[in-house]
N, C-alpha and C positions, 0 to 999 in steps of 0.2 A: 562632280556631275551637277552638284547642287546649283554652281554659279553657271553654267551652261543654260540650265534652266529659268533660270531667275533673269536670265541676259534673253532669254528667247521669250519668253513672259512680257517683255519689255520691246520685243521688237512687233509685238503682234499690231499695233496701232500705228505702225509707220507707213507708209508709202511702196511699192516696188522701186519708185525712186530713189527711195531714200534708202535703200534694203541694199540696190547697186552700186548707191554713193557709200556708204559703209564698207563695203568689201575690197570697194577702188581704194579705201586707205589703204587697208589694211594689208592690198596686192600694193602699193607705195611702202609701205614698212618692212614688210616682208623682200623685195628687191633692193630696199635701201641697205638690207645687212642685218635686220632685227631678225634674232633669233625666231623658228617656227613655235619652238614652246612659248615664246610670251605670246602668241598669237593663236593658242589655242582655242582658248575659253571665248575669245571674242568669234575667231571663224565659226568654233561649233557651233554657238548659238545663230548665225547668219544661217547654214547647212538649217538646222532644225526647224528655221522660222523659212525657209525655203522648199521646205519639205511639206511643209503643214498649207501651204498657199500652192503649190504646185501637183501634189500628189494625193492630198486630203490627208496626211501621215503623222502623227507627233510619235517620234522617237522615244522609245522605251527606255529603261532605267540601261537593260541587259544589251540594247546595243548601244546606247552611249560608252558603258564600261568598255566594249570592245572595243567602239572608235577610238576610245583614250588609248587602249591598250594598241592597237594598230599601228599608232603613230609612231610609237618607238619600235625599233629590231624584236617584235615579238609575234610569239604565235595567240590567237586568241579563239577559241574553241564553241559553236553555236550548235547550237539543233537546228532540224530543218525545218521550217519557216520562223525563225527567231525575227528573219530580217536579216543576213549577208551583205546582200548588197548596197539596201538602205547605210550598214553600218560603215560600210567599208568609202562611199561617198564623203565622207566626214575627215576620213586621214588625205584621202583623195582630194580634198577641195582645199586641204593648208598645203599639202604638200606643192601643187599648181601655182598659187597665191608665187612664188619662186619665181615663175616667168621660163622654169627649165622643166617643165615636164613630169608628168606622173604614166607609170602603167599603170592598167589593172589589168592582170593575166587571168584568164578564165580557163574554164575546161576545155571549150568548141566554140566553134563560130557562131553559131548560134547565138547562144551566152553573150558573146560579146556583144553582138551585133542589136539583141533583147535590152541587156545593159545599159548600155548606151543610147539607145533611143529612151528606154525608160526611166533614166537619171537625169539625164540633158536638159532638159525645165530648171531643175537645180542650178547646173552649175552654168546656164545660161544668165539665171536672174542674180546673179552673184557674177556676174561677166567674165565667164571661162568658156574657151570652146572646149568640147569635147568630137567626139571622132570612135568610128568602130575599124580597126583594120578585119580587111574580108580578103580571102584568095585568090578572088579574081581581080582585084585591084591591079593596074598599071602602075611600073616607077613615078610618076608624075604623083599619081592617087595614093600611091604608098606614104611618098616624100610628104603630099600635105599633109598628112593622117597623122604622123609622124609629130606636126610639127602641133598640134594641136595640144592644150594645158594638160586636158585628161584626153589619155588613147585605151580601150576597151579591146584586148587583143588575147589569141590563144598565145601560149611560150613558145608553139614549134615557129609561129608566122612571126612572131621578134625576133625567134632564133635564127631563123633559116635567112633575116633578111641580116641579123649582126653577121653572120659567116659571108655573105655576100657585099657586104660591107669590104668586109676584109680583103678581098680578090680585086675590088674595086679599082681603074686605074688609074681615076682623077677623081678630084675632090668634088666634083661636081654632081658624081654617081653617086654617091653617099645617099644612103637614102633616111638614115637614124640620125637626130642629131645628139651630143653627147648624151650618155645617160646622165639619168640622176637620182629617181625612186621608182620603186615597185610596191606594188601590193597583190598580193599573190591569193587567189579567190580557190577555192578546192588544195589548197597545199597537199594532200595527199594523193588524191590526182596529178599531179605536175610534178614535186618533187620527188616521189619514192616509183609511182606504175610509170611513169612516161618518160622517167627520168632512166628505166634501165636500157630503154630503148638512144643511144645516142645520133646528134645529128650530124650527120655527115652531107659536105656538100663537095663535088668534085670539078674541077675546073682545068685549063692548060696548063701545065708545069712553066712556072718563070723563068726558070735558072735554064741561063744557055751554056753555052759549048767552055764559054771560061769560067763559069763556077765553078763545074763540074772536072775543070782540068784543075783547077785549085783546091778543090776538094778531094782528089786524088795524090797529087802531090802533099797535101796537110797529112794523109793514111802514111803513104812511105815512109813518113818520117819516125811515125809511131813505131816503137819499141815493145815487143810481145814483153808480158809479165811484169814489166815496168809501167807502161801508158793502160793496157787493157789486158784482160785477161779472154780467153776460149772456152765458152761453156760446153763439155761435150758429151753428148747422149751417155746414160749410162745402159 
């Protein structure tokens, strides 16, 4: 955390110019193939020094540690007003730096839609779009939303649109493009309460009249007690 700060200390006397040319490298390094960890310490410090000119904000010891800790497959634990969101901007603007995309999954629309407008300064002056996906969004409005560095979205409005993905019947409906990270904002909100409720999305059955004759014919062949066994009430 030390050299984040020392690097953000150092950017305080630059330019907004100079602030965007800085990060266009390092979105150049970062899609050349350079590992996100060696381009830690330099993004965070860009994130911090974008913070402090955009938000009036200089980031605390307690959410740098989180940012650090965000960026790898971890959970990272805050009280309520440590700063969340502030922290959570920081794994969000290396992981973008890719050119493939970041979520950040919130609670509600709301959230997102707050998020996102109140981050966007940030990872504007660091030259990333970001984007809120909302419900009342068209395919057209989903698809750009989608395509933007950082997307600020609930997990039902990702999820419901990957399952419609899937039903999809040209490549052209698509409306996600590949995944790549998440950052997951209330993890126990999304993961453990929202997560017992599952998504289901229902659509015209594909399979015509010859699956179905072939999937019949594959049963006959099947051998009781050999291939499957009959579970029966006791």
């Amino acid at each position: 955390m030390r050299a984040i700060v020392e690097q953000g200390a150092e950017l305080e006397a630059r330019s907004d110019e100079l602030i965007t040319s800085a990060a266009r490298e390092l979105r150049g390094r970062a899609r050349g193939g350079e590992p996100s960890q060696a381009l830690l310490v330099s993004t965070y410090a860009l994130v911090r020094e974008a913070a402090r000119r955009e938000l009036g904000l200089v980031a605390f010891d307690e959410q740098l540690a989180a940012a650090v800790a965000l960026h790898g497959p971890r959970v990272a634990e805050m009280q309520n007003g440590e700063g969340k969101t502030l922290a959570a901007g920081f794994p969000a603007a290396l992981r973008a730096l890719s050119g493939l995309g970041v979520h950040v999954l919130t609670a509600n629309d709301y959230l997102a839609r707050r998020d996102a407008r109140w981050m966007g300064p940030i990872y504007r002056l660091l030259g990333l779009r970001v984007s809120a996906l909302q419900p009342e969004m068209e395919p057209e409005e989903r698809r750009e939303a989608y395509g933007a560095d950082v997307l600020y979205a609930t997990a039902s409005e990702v999820g419901f649109d990957f399952l419609r993905d899937r039903l999809a019947p040209r490549a052209a409906d698509l409306l996600q493009r590949p995944l790549h990270a998440t950052i997951v904002d209330e993890l126990d909100s999304i993961l453990i309460d929202e997560a017992r409720s599952s998504l289901v999305i229902a659509g015209p059955g594909g399979a015509g009249e010859e699956a179905v004759t072939a999937a019949a014919e594959l049963v006959a062949r099947l051998t009781p007690d050999d291939d499957y066994e009959v579970a029966r009430a006791k």
